[in-house]
TORLOLUM-790556 format. One record per residue (C-alpha): residue number from 1; residue in one letter; x, y, z. Coordinates in steps of 0.25 Angstrom, whole numbers. Layout:
! TORLOLUM-790556
{NUM,'A',{X,Y,Z}}
...
This chain:
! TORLOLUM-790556
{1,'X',{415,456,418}}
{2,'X',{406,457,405}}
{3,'X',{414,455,393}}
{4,'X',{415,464,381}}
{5,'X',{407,461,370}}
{6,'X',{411,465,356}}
{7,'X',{403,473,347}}
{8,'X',{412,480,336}}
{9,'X',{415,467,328}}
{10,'X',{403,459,334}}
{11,'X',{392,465,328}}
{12,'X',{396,474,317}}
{13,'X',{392,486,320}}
{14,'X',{384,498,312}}
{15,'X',{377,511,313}}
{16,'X',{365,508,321}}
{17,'X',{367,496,329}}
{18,'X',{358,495,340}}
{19,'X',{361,492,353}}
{20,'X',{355,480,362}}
{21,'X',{345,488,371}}
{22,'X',{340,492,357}}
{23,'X',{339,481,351}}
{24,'X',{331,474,362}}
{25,'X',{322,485,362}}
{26,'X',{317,486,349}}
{27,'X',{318,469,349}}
{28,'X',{307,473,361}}
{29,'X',{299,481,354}}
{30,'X',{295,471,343}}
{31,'X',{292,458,352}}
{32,'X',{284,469,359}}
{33,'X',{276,472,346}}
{34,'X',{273,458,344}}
{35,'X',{272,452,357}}
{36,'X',{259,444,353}}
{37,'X',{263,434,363}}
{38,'X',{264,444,375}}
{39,'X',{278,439,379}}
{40,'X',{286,449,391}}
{41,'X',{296,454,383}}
{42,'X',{300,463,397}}
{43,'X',{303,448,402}}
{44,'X',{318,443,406}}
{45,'X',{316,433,394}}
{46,'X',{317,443,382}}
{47,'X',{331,449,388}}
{48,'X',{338,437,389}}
{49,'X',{335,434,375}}
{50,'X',{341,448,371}}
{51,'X',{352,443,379}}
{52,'X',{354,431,371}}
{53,'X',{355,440,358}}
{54,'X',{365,447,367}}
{55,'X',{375,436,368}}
{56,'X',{389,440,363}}
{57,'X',{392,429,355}}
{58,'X',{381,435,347}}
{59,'X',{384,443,335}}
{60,'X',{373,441,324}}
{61,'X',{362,433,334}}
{62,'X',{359,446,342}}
{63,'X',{349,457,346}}
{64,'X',{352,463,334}}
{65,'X',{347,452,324}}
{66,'X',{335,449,335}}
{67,'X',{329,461,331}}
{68,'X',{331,462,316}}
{69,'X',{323,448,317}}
{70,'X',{311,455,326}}
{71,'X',{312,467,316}}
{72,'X',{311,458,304}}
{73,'X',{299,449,311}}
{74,'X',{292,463,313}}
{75,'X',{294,467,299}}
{76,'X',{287,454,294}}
{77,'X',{273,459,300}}
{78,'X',{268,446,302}}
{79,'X',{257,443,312}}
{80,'X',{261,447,326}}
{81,'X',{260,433,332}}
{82,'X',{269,429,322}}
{83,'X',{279,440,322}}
{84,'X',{279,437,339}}
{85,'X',{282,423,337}}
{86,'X',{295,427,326}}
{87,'X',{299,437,336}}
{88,'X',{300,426,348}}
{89,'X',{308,419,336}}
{90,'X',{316,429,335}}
{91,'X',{318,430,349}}
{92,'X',{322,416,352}}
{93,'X',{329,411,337}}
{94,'X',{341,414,342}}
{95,'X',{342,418,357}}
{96,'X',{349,403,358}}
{97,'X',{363,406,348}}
{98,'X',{377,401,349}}
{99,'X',{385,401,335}}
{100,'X',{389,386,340}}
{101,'X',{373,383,342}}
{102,'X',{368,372,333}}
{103,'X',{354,372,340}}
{104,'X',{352,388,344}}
{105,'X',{338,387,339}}
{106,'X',{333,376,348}}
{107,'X',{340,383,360}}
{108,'X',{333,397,356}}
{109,'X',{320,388,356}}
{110,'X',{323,382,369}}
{111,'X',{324,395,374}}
{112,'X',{311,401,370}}
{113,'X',{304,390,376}}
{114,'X',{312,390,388}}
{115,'X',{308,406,386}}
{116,'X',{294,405,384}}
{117,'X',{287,405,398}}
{118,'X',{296,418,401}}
{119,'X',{291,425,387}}
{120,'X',{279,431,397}}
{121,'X',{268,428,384}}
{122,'X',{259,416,380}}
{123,'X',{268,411,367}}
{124,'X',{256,400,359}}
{125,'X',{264,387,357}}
{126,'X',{263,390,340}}
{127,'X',{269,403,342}}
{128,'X',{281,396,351}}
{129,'X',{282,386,341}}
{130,'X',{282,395,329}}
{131,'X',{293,402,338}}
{132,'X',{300,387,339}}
{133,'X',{299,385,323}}
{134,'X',{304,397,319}}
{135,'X',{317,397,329}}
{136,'X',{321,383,326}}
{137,'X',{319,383,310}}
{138,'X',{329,395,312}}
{139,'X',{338,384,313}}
{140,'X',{339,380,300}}
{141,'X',{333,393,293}}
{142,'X',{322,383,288}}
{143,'X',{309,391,293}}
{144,'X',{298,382,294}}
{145,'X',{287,392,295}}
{146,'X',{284,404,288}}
{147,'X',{287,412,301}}
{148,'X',{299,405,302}}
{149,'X',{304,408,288}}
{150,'X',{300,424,293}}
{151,'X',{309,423,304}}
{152,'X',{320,415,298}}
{153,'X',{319,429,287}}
{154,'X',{320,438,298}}
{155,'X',{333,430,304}}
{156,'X',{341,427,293}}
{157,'X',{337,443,288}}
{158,'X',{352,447,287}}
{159,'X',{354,434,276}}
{160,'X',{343,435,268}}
{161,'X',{342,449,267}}
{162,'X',{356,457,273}}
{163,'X',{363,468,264}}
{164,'X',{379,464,263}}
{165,'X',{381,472,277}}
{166,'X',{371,467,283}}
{167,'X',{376,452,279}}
{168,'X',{390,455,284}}
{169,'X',{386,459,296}}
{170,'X',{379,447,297}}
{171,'X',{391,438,294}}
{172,'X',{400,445,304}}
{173,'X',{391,444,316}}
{174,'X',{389,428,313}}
{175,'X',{404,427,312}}
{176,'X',{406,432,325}}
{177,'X',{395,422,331}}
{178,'X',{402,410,326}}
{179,'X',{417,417,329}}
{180,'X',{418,402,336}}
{181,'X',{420,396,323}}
{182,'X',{433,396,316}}
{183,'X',{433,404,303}}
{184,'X',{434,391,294}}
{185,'X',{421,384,301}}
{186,'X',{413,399,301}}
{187,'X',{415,400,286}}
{188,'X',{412,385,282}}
{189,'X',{397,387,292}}
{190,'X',{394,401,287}}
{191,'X',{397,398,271}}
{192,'X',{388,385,275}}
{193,'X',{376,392,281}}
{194,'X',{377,404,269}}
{195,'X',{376,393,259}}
{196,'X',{364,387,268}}
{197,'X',{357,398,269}}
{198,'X',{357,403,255}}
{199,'X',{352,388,251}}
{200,'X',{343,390,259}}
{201,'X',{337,405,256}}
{202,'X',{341,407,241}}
{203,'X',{338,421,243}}
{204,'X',{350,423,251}}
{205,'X',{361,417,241}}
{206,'X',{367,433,240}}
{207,'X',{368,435,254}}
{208,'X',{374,420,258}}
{209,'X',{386,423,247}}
{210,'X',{389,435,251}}
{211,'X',{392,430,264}}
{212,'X',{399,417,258}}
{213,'X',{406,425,250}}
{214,'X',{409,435,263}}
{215,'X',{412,423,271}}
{216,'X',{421,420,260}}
{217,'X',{431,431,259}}
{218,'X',{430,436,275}}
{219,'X',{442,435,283}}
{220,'X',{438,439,296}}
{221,'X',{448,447,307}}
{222,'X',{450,436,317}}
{223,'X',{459,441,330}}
{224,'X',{466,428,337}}
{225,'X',{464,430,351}}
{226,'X',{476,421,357}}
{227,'X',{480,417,370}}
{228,'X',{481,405,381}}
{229,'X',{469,411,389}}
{230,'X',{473,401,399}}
{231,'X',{460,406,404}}
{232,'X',{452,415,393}}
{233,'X',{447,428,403}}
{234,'X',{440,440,402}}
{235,'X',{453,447,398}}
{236,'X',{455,439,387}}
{237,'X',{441,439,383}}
{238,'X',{441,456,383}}
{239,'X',{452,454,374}}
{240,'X',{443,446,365}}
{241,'X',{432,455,364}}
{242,'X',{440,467,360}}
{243,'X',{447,457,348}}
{244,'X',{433,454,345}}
{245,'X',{431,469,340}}
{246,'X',{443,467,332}}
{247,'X',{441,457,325}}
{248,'X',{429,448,318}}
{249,'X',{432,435,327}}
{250,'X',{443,432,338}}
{251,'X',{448,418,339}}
{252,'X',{453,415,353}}
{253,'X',{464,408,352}}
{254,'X',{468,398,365}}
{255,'X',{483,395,365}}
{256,'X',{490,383,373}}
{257,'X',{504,389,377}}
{258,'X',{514,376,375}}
{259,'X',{522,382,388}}
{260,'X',{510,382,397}}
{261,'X',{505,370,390}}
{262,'X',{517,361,388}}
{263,'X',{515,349,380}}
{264,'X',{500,354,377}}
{265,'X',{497,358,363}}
{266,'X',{482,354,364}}
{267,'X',{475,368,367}}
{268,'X',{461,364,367}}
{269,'X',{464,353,379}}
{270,'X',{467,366,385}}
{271,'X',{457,370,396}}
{272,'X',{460,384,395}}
{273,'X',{458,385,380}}
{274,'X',{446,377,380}}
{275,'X',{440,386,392}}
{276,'X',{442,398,383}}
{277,'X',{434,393,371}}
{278,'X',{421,389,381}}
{279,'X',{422,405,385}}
{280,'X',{421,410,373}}
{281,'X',{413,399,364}}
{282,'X',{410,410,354}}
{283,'X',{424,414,349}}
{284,'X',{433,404,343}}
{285,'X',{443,398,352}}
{286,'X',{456,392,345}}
{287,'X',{467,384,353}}
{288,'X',{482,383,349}}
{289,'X',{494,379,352}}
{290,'X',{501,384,341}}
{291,'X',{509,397,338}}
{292,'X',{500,410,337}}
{293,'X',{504,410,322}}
{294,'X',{499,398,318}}
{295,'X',{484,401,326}}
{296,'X',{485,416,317}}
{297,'X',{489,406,304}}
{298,'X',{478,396,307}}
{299,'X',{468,408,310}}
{300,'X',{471,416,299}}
{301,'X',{465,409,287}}
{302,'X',{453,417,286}}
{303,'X',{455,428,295}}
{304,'X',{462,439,296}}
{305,'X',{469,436,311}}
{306,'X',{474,446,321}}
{307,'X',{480,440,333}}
{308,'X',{473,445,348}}
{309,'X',{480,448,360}}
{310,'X',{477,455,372}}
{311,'X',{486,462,381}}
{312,'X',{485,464,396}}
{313,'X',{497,473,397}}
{314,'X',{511,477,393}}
{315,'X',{516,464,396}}
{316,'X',{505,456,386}}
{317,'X',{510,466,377}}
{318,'X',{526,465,376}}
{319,'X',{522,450,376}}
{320,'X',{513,450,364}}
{321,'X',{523,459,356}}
{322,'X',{532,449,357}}
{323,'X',{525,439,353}}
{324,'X',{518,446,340}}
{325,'X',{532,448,337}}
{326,'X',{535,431,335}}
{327,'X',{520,430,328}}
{328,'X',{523,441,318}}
{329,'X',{537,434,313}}
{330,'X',{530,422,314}}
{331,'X',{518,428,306}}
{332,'X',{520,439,300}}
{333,'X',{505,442,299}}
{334,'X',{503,440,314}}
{335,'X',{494,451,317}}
{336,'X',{490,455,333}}
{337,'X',{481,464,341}}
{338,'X',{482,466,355}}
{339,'X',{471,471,366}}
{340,'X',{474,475,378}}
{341,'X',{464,470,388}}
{342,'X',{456,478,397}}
{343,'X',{462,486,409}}
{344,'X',{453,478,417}}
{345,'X',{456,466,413}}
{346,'X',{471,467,413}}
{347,'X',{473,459,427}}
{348,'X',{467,446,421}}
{349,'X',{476,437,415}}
{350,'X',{475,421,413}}
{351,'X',{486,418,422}}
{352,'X',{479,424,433}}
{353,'X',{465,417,429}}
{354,'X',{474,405,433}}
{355,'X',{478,408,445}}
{356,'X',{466,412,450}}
{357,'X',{461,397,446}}
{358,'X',{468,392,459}}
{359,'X',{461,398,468}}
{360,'X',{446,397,472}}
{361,'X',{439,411,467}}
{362,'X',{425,406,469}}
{363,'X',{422,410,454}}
{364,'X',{426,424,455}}
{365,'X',{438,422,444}}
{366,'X',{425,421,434}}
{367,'X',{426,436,432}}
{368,'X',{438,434,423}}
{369,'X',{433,423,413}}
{370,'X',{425,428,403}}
{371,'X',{408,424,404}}
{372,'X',{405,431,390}}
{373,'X',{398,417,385}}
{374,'X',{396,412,398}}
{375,'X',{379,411,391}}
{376,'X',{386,400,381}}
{377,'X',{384,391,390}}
{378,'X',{372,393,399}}
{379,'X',{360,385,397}}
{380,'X',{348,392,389}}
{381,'X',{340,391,403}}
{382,'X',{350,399,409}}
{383,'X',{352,411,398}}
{384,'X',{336,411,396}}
{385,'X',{328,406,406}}
């Protein structure tokens, strides 16, 4: 079962936004015009990248900013072999990019050498390492090359030259990319790359405060997805991705209940909780032990928070009333939300899970585990080659 991807809050949406098909088509059309090298761009390679761009952990590194950057590379009408070797640039800069990634430009390299005898045209070895150069001085936006410093124009286009809209926008989509990061540590690394970046490109200082400044004063809606997920199914993960078009970000919260867990108040030893986190290494995952309260106190700093709860039937229901009853005496400015989860979904509980674990299924019990970011972690020979 394919999970739902959400788009409302994910990508910000506008009059015109184009869809997927679209954008890969026009993309097409301008490798076509500058296709010195005579690569097959009918051939299985250009589509997995597209797909790559396609990954929903991706919210500003997509199809969408693949293409401004080729329509940006056009508009410098430079010589065709150079435009041809900033569009292969283009093409590979990021098709290798996870928020948690410290070295996403040497795997994006890797991968278009591993690429190139499936490109289908006769690439000279200056225009792969002109390709190389301008990739992996990406890394510290310090081009090397005066093509380079073009390209590095073309990506960071939205910084050094976004109106207001355009540069909330912006901010929005990185926010949900690196929703793994608590809020404190996402505000200490953005204010450090604006203060960089505007060292760096003086011409930029007006854009880099206004986003410190917006940084500043932003309190984010943050919905607090709790439960024991004792496991974390496809249930709960359609419960999560109809938050996610509620809110900005949406914490799973992993609770260790003491009457299950008697004398156990260490949730991350718990093999559950930490199975939860690995399928969904994109969101951040909390563990506690502690009242809901407290996890709404702690949480609640810098964010507006919304407690998250999904409903199977009448009985979830008559359950959570009762307990939203204890919260709001216990803190008055408890607020709650509650989905109900899909009609096909209702027969899948975490009990159930658990006791289809003692019997050998042969593997067919992997319908009801979620496989969203099952591409995490495959090797880039399996995703590309």
């Amino acid at each position: 079962m394919s999970a739902i991807v959400p788009t409302s809050l994910a990508t910000p949406r506008y009059l015109g936004n184009v869809h997927p098909s679209q954008l890969k088509k026009e993309i097409r059309e301008i490798l076509s015009a500058y296709n010195v090298f005579g690569l097959n761009l009918d051939a299985a390679w250009l589509e997995r990248i597209f797909n790559a761009y396609q990954q929903p952990h991706r919210h500003f590194h997509t199809l969408e900013h693949l293409k401004n950057i080729c329509f940006l590379v056009k508009k410098h009408a430079l010589p065709k072999k150079a435009t041809a070797e900033l569009l292969l640039s283009a093409l590979f800069h990021d098709v290798y990019w996870y928020p948690q990634g410290t070295e996403n430009e040497k795997h994006s390299m890797e991968i278009f050498e591993k690429m190139n005898p499936s490109l289908g045209g006769d690439l000279p070895e200056e225009s792969r390492k002109a390709v190389h150069d301008i990739i992996m001085s990406s890394k510290a936006q310090t081009p090397v090359t005066e093509n380079a410093r073009k390209f590095h124009e073309c990506d960071c286009d939205v910084l050094m030259h976004g109106s207001p809209v355009d540069l909330l926008a912006y901010e929005f989509q990185i926010f949900r990319e690196f929703q793994y990061l608590n809020i404190v540590d996402y505000r200490k690394g953005r204010a450090a790359f604006f203060d960089r970046f505007s060292r760096k490109f003086p011409e930029c200082r007006t854009n880099m405060r206004f986003l410190i400044e917006y940084l500043e004063r932003r309190r984010p809606r943050v919905g607090i997805y709790a439960g024991s997920f004792k496991p974390f199914h496809i249930g709960h993960e359609a419960i999560l991705n109809k938050a996610e078009l509620m809110f900005d970000k949406v914490i799973v919260a992993v609770g260790v209940n003491p009457e299950k867990n008697p004398g156990r108040r260490d949730a991350i030893a718990d093999e559950d909780a930490l199975a939860t986190r690995r399928l969904l290494p994109f969101h951040e995952v909390v563990f506690f032990d502690n009242l809901m309260v407290d996890l709404l106190d702690k949480e609640s700093e810098f964010c507006d928070v919304t407690l998250v709860r999904g409903l199977r039937n009448g009985y979830d229901l008559d359950y959570e009333m009762s307990q939203q009853c204890f919260m709001q005496e216990m803190r008055p400015e408890t607020h709650s939300v509650y989905i109900p989860c899909d009609k096909a979904l209702e027969h899948i509980s975490s009990s159930a899970l658990r006791g289809l674990k003692h019997f050998d299924c042969h593997g067919r019990d992997a319908i009801y585990y979620p496989h969203t970011y099952d591409y995490f972690y495959k090797s880039t020979e399996e995703l590309f080659c």
